[in-house]
FIKOLZA-1660 file (N, C-alpha, C; in steps of 0.1 Angstrom, whole numbers, plus 5000, padded with zeros to 4 digits):
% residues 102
   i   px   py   pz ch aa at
   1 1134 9021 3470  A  X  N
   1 1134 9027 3457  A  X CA
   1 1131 9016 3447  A  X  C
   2 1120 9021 3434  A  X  N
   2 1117 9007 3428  A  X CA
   2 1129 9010 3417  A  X  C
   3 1130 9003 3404  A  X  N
   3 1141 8999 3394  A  X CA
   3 1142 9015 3388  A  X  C
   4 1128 9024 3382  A  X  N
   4 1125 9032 3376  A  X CA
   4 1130 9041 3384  A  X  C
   5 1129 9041 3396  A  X  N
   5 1134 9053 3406  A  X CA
   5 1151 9053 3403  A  X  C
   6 1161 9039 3403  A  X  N
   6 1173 9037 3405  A  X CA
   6 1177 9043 3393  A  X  C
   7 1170 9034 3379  A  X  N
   7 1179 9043 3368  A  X CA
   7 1176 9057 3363  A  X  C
   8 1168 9063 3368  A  X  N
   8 1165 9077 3371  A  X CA
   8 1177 9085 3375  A  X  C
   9 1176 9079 3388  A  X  N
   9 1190 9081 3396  A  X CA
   9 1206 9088 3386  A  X  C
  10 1208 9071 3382  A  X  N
  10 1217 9066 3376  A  X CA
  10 1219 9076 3364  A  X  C
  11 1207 9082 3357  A  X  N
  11 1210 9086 3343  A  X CA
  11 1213 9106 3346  A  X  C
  12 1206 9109 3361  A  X  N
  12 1210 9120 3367  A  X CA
  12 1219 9118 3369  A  X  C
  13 1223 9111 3378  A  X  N
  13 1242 9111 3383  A  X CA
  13 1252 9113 3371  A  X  C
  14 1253 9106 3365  A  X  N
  14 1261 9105 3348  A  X CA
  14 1260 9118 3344  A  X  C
  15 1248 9125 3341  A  X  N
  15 1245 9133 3330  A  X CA
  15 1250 9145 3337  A  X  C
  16 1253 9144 3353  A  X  N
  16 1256 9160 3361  A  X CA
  16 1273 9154 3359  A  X  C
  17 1280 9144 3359  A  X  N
  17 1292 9142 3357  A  X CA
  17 1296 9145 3347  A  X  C
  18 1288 9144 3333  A  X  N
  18 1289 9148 3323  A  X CA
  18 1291 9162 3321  A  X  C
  19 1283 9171 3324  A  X  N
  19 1282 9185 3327  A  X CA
  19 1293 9191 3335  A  X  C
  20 1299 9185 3349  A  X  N
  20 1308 9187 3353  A  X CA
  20 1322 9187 3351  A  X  C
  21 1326 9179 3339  A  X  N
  21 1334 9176 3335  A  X CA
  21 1333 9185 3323  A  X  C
  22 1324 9189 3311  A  X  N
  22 1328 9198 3305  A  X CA
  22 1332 9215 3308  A  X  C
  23 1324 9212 3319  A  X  N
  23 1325 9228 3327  A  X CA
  23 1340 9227 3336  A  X  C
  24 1343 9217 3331  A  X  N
  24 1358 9217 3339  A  X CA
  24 1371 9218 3326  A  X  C
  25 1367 9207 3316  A  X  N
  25 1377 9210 3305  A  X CA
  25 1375 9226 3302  A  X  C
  26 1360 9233 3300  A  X  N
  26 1360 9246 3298  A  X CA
  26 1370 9260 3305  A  X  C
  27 1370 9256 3316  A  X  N
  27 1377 9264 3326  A  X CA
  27 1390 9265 3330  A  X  C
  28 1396 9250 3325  A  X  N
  28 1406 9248 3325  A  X CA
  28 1416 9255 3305  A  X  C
  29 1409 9256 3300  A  X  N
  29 1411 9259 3291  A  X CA
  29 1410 9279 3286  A  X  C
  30 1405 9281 3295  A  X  N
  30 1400 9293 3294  A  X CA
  30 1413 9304 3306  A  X  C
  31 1417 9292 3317  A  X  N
  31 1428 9296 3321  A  X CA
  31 1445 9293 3317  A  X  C
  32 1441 9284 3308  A  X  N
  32 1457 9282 3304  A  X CA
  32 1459 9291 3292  A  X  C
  33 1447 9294 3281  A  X  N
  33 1445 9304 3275  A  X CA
  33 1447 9319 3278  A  X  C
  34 1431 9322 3277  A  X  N
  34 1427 9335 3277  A  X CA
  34 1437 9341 3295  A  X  C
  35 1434 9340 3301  A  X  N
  35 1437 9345 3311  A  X CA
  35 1455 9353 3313  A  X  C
  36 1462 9338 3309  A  X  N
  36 1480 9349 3308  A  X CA
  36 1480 9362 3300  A  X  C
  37 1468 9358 3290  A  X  N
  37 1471 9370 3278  A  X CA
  37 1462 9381 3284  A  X  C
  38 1454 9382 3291  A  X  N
  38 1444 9392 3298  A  X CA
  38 1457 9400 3306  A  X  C
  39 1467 9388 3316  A  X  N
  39 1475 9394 3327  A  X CA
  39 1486 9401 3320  A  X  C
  40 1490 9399 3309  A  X  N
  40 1495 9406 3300  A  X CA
  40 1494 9418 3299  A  X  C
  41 1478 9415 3284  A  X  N
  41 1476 9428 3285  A  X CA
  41 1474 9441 3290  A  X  C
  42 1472 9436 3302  A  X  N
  42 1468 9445 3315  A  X CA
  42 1478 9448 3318  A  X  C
  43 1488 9442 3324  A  X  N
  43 1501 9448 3324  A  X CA
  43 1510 9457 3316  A  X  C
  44 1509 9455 3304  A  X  N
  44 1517 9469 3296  A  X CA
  44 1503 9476 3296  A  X  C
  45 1492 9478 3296  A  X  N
  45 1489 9487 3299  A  X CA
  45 1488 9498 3309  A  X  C
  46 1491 9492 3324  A  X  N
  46 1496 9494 3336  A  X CA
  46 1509 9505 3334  A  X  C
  47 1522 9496 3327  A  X  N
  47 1529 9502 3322  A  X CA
  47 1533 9514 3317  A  X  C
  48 1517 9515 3304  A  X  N
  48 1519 9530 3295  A  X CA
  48 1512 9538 3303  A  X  C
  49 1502 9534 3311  A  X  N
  49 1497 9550 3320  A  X CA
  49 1510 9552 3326  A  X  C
  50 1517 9544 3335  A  X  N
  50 1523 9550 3342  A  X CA
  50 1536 9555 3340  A  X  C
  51 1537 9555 3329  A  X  N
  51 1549 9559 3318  A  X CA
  51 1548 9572 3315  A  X  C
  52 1531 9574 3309  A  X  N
  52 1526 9586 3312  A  X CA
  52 1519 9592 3316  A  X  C
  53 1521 9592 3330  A  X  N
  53 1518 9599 3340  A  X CA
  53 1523 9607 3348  A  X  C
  54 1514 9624 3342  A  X  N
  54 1522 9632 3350  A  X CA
  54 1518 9637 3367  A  X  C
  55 1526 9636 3373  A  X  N
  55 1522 9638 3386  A  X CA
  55 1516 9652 3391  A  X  C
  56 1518 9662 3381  A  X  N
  56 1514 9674 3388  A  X CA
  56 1497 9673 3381  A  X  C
  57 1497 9667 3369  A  X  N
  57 1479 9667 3364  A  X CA
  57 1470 9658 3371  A  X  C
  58 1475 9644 3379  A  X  N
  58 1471 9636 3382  A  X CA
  58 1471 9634 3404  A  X  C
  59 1462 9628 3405  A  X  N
  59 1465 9625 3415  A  X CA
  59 1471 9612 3423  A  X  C
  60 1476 9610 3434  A  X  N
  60 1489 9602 3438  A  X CA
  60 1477 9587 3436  A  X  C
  61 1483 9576 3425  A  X  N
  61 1471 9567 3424  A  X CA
  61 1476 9557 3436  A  X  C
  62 1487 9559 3443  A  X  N
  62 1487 9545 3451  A  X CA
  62 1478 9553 3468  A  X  C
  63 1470 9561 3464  A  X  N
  63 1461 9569 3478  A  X CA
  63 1454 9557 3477  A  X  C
  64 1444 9551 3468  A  X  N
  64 1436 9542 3469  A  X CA
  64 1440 9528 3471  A  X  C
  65 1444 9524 3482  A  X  N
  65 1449 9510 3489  A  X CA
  65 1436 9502 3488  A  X  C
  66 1439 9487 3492  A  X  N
  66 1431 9479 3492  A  X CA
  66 1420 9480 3504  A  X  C
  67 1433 9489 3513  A  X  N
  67 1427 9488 3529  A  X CA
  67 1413 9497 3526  A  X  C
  68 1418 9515 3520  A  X  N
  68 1403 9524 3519  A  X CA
  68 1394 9518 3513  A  X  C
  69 1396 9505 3497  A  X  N
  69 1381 9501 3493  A  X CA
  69 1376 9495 3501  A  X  C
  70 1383 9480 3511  A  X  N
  70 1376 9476 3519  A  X CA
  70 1367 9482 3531  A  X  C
  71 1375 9496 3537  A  X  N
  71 1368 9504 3543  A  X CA
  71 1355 9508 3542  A  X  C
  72 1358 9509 3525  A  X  N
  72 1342 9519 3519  A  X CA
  72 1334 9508 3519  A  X  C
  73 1336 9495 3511  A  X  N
  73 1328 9485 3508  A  X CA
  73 1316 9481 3521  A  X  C
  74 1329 9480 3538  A  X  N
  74 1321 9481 3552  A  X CA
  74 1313 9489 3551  A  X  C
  75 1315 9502 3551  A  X  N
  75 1309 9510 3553  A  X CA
  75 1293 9511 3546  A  X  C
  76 1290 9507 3534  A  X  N
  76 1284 9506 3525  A  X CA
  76 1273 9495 3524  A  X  C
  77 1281 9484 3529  A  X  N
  77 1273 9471 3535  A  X CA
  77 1263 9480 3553  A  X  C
  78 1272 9484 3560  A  X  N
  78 1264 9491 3574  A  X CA
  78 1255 9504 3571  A  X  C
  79 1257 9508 3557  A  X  N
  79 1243 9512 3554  A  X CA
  79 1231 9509 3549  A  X  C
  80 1236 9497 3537  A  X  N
  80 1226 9489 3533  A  X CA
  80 1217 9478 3545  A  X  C
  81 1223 9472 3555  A  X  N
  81 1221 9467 3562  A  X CA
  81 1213 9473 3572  A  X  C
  82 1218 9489 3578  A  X  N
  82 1209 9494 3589  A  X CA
  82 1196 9502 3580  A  X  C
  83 1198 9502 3568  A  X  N
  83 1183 9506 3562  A  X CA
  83 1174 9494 3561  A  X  C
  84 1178 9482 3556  A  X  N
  84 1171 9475 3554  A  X CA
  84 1161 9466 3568  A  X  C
  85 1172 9466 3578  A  X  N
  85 1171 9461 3594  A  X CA
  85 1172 9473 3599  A  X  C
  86 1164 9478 3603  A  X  N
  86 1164 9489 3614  A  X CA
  86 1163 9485 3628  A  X  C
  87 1161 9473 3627  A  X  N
  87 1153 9467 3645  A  X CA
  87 1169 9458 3644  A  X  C
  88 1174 9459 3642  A  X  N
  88 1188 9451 3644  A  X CA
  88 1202 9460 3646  A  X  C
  89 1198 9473 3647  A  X  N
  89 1206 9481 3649  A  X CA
  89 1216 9480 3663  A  X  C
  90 1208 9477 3670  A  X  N
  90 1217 9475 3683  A  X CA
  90 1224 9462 3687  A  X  C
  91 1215 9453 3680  A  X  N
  91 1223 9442 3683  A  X CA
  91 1235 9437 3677  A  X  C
  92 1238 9444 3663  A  X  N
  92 1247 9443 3651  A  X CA
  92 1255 9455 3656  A  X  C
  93 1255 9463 3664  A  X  N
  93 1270 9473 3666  A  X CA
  93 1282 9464 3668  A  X  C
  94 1283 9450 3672  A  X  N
  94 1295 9443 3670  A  X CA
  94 1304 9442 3659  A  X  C
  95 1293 9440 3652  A  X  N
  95 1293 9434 3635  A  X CA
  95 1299 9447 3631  A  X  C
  96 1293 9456 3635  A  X  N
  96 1298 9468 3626  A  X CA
  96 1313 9474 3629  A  X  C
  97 1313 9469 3645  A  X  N
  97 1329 9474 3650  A  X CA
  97 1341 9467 3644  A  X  C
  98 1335 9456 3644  A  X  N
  98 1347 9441 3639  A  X CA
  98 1345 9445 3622  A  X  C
  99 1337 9452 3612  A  X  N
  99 1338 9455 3601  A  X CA
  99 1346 9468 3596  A  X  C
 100 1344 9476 3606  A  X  N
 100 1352 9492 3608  A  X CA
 100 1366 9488 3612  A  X  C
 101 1368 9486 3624  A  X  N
 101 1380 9489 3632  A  X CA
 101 1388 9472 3630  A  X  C
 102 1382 9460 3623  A  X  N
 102 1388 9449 3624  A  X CA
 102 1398 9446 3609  A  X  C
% end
């Protein structure tokens, strides 16, 4: 590497440290901030539906577990997947078992 190559280098290395470090005060600030007050908010809101919520107009909301969206999400990806790859259909039934049944 000749001199022009090195401080090239050197003024890239700095200037992504530079960058990384504001994208770090940023985020770090944006969690000590914004974020408890989001978890907040969301939480008495949580609160007043279910405050007011009547069970005979509504449906039971703890039906939708984490388990059925992950289910659907599989399921969803094994369609997008066998439309897109048709010729991979048989060799990916593992994939799909260990995404269904795993």
């Amino acid at each position: 590497l000749n001199s022009n190559e090195v401080k090239s280098l050197r003024i890239t290395f700095v200037l992504g440290i530079c960058n990384l470090l504001g994208y770090l005060v940023i985020m770090i600030y944006v969690a000590i901030t914004t974020v408890p007050i989001m978890i907040r908010e969301t939480d008495k809101r949580i609160q007043r539906c279910i405050q007011t919520l009547h069970v005979d107009q509504h449906t039971d909301i703890k039906a939708f577990t984490w388990w059925f969206v992950t289910l659907v999400f599989n399921i969803m990806f094994i369609l997008m997947h066998t439309t897109n790859f048709p010729q991979h259909f048989k060799t990916s039934t593992n994939l799909y078992a260990i995404l269904i049944f795993g």
